[in-house]
N, C-alpha and C positions, 0 to 999 in steps of 0.2 A: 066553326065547330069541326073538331075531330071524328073521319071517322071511324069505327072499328077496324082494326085489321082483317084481313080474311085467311092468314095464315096462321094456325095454331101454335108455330115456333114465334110468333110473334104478339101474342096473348097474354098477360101480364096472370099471375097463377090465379087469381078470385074466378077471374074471366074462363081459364078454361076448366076450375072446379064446376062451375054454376054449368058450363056446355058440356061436361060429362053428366050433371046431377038430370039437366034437361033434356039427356042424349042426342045432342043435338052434335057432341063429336064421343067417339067410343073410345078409350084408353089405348086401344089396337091401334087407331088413326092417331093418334096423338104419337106415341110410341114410333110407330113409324115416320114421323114426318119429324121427331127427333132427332131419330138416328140416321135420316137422308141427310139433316143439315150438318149432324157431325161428320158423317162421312165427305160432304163437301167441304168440310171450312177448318179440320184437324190436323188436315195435312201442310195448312202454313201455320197455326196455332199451337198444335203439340198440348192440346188442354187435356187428353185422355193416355192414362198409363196403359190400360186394357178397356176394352168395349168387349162385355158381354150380351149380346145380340139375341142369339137363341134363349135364353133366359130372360132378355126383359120383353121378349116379345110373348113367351111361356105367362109370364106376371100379369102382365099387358090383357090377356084370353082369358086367364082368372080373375082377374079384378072386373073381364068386363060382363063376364057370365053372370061373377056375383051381386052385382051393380043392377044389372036387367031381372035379375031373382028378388029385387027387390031385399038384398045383404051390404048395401054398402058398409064398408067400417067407419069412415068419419069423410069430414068435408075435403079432404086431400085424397083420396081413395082413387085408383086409376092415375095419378100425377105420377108422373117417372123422374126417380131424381137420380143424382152421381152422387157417389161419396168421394171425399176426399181421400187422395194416395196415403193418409197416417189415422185409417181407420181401418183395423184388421177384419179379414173375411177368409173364414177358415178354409186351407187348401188353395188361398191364389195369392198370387206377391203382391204382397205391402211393402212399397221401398222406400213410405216415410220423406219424399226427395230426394233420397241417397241415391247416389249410384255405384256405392259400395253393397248396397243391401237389393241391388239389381234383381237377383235372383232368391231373394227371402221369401219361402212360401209361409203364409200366417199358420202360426200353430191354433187356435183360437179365434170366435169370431166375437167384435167388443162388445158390448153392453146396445152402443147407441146403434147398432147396425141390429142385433139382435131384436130390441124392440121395436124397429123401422118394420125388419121381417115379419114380425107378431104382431105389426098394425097390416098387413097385407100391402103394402108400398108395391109397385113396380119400378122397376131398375134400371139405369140404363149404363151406370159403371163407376169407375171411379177417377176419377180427377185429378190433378196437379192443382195445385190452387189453394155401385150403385152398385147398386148390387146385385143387379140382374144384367145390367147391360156391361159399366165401366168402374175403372179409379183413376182420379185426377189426377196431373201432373200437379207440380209447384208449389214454394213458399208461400203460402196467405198470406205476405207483405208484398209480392211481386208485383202486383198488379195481374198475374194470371188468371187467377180467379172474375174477376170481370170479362176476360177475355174470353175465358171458359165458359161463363154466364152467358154469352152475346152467342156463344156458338149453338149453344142449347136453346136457346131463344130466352133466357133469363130476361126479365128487368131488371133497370138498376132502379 
């Protein structure tokens, strides 16, 4: 018999929905033990275009007030996700993987990011492969994206 992990980057999402819903972890501690492991494991990885930090730790404090006030919005509520690098967020570069489009700040923020924002989501950036923390590097066929998943603590 397996036992549970004890590290929140290492929780499979059901798992640390039900430990936010039971407060048994706060979006704050989650959030941060995210962004410790990006900061550890990005620098041989490359899974994050940008990490916005002060903002998903901003998201993070409001999801977890509203959660304790008894507001959560749904059963994902306080979970910090990344967006992918070819989902626009208005006012920070989307480079799509180009590295022609390096410097492309989004005119526009998309639809899917827009309603992530209006479910109260916390962020943690966007990816290769959030909007309060990052954007992901990478192809979706690379393989980065799992690599990127492992660094956040995703399951596969």
């Amino acid at each position: 018999m397996c036992a549970m992990p004890s590290e929140p980057t290492e929780l499979p999402v059901h798992a640390l929905a039900a430990a936010i819903q039971q407060r048994a972890l706060s979006p704050v501690e989650l959030t941060d033990a995210l962004l410790a492991r990006i900061a550890r494991y990005d620098g041989k990885l490359h899974a994050f275009v940008a990490l916005y930090e002060k903002e998903a730790r901003l998201a993070a404090e409001a999801a977890d007030k509203a959660i304790r006030a008894g507001h959560a919005v749904g059963p994902l509520h306080g979970i910090p996700i990344a967006l992918k690098d070819l989902i626009d967020l208005e006012g920070r570069v989307t480079t799509g993987g180009s590295k022609v489009w390096k410097d492309r700040i989004s005119p526009t923020t998309a639809t899917l990011a827009r309603k992530l924002i209006a479910a109260d989501r916390a962020w943690r950036g966007s990816s290769v492969g959030s909007l309060g923390i990052a954007h992901m590097a990478g192809p979706a066929s690379d393989g980065g994206g799992q690599s990127a998943a492992s660094a956040s603590g995703a399951k596969e």
